[in-house]
N, C-alpha and C positions, 0 to 999 in steps of 0.2 A: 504494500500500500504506500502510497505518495504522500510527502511533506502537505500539510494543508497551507490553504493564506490563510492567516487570523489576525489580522491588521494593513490598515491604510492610513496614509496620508498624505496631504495637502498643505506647502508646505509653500510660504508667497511672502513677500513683500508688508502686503495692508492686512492683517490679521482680522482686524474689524471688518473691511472689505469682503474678505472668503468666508468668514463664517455668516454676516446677513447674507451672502449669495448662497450659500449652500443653505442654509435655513428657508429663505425664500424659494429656491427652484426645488428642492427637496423634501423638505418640514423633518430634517434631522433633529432630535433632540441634540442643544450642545452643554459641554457642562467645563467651564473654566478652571482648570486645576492650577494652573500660572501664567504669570502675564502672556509668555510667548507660545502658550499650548492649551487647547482646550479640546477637551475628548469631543467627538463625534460618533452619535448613535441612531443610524439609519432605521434601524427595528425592521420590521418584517420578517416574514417567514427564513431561515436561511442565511440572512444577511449578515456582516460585519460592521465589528465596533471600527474606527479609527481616527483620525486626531489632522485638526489642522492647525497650524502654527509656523511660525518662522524660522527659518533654518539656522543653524548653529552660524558665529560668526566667521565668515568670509566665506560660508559656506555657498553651494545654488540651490535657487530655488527648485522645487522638482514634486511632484507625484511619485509615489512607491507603493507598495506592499510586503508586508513581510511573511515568510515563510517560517512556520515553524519544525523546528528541527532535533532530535535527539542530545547531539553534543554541538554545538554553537563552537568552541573551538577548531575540532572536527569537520563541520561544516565549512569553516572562512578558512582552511588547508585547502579544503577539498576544491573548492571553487576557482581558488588561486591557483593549483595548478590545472584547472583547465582552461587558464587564462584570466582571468579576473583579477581585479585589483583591491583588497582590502581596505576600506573607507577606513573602518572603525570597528573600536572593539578585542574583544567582549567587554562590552558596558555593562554594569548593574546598575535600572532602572530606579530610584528609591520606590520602596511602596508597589513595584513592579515585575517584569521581566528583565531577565539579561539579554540583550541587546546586540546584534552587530548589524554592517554594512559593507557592502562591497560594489564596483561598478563591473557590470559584465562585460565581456568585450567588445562592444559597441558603447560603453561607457553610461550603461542604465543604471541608477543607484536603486539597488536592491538592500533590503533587509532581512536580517533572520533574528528569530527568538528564538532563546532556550525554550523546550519544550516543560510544560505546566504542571505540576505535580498531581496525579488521580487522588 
């Protein structure tokens, strides 16, 4: 069986900007956890959580998903040698997930989370 996505984000310039547009075109519930992040909860059947906010600094701005994965260390080897480039990582989330990022070889910023405790 396949890594799932269980997270997105929207990740811009006007923070105030993205989230009335994605509230308005969508009717997400948002709920602000810190200035430059606030979760994103589309709800419906199937759907994912995920977060729009502003990108770390000097960072781009960008759309992503993240995968989540067994060992997150493991995973950001594994990727890099099929060519990938490791952003970031492994982060621990506060309050959270542990974290990384990498750009594929056409330079998409991907992410992964450690996978969730049952």
């Amino acid at each position: 069986m396949g890594n799932p996505v269980v997270h997105f984000e929207v990740m811009g310039k006007d923070i105030a900007l993205l989230q009335n547009f994605y509230k308005a075109a969508f009717d997400w519930e948002l709920q602000s956890v810190m200035p430059t992040y606030t979760l994103a909860k589309p709800g419906g059947q199937g759907g994912i959580n995920g977060g729009i906010g502003t990108p770390m600094p000097g960072g781009p701005t960008h759309v992503t998903f993240y995968v989540e994965v067994p060992d997150l260390a493991a995973a950001l080897a594994k990727v890099e040698q099929l060519g990938a480039k490791k952003v970031m990582g492994p982060m621990d989330i506060p309050g959270g997930p542990t974290i990384g990022m990498f750009t594929d070889p056409e330079g998409h910023i991907i992410g992964l989370t450690g996978a969730r405790p049952q």
